[in-house]
N, C-alpha and C positions, 0 to 999 in steps of 0.2 A: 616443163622447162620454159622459162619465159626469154625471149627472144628481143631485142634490144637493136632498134634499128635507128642510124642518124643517116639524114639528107643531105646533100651540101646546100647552103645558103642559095647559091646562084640557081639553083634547080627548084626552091622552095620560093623564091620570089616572085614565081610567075602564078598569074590569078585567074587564067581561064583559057580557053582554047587550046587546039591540038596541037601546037607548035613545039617545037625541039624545047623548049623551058617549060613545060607544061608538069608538072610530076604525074610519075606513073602511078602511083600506088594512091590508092583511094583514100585512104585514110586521111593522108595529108592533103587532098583535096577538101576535106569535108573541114579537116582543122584548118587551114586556109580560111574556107569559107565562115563560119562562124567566127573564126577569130574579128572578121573582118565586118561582119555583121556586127557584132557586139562592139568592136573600138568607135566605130562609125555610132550607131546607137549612143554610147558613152557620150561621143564628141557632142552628138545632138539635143540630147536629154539630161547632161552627169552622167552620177553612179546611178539613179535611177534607171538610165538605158540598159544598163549592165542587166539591170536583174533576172531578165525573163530567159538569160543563157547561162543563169548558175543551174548547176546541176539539186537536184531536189535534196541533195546531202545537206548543199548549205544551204538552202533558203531555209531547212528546219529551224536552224540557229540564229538566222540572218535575217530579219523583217525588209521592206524595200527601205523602212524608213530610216534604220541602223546602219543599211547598207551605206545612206548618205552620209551618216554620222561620220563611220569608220574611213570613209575615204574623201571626206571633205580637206582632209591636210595636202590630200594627191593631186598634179596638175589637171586639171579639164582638156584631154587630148582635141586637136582641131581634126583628125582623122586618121585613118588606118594609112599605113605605107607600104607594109608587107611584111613575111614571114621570112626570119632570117637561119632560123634551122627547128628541124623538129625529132624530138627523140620518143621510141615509144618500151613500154614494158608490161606487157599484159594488155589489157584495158584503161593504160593510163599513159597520157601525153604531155610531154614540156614540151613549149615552142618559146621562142623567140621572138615577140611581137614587136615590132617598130611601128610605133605612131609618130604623127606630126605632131608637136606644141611651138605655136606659131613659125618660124623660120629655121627650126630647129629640130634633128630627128630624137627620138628615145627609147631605148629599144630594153623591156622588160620582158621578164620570164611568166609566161604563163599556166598554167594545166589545166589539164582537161583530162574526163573521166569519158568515158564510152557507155552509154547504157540505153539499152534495145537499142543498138545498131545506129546513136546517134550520139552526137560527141557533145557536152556541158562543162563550161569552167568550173574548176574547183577552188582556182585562187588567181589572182590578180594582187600587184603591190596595194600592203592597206587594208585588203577584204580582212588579215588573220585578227584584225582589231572589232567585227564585227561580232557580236551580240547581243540577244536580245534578253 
C-alpha cells in the first residue's frame, strides 16, 4: 500500500536548523536540500547546473547538451527561495519549488525519484522536451 503524505507550506519553508519550522520528517529535508542545491546550480551555471541532480533515468535520454537545448525557452532562475509543499508516493516526490527571477517569485512543480536512499529530479518545466 503506498502512503501519500502532504506538508503544509509554512512547515516546508524552513531550510535548516532545529527550530519549531524545521520539518520533522527526513525525506523532506533531503528534498529541501537538493531542491535548493540544484535551483542555485541552475541559477549559476543554466540548465547545465541542473544536470548532475537528474536522476540517472533521464540523463539516459537526456545529454547535458539537450538538456540546454530543451530548456533554453525557460527563465534562468536568479536563486532558490523555498519549498512550498511536498507530496510523496512510494519512492517518488512532487514539491513545489519557488525560485527568484529577478524581483519576482515563481513557483514550479518538481519530482524527484529516491534511489539508494538519495533523492534525484526526474522533471523540471521544459526537461519533457529533452532528447537525445
Amino acid at each position: 500500500m503506498l502512503a501519500t503524505v502532504t506538508l503544509a507550506p509554512a512547515v516546508i519553508a524552513a531550510c535548516g536548523g532545529d527550530g519549531p519550522d524545521t520539518p520533522e520528517d527526513e525525506r523532506v529535508r533531503q528534498i529541501v536540500g537538493i531542491a535548493e542545491l540544484a535551483a542555485n546550480a541552475y541559477a549559476a551555471a543554466g540548465p547545465e547546473g541542473l544536470y548532475d541532480y537528474l536522476a540517472s533515468s533521464v540523463e539516459a535520454d537526456c545529454s547535458k547538451e539537450a538538456l540546454a537545448l530543451a530548456l533554453a525557452g525557460e527563465p534562468v532562475p536568479d536563486g532558490f527561495r523555498r519549498i512550498d509543499g511536498v507530496t510523496f508516493e512510494g519512492d517518488t516526490a512532487r514539491a513545489t519549488v519557488v525560485q527568484l527571477l529577478a524581483d519576482e517569485e515563481r513557483a514550479t512543480e518538481w519530482t524527484f525519484v529516491s534511489v539508494d536512499g538519495s533523492w534525484r529530479i526526474t522533471l523540471v518545466p521544459g526537461i519533457e522536451r529533452c532528447t537525445d
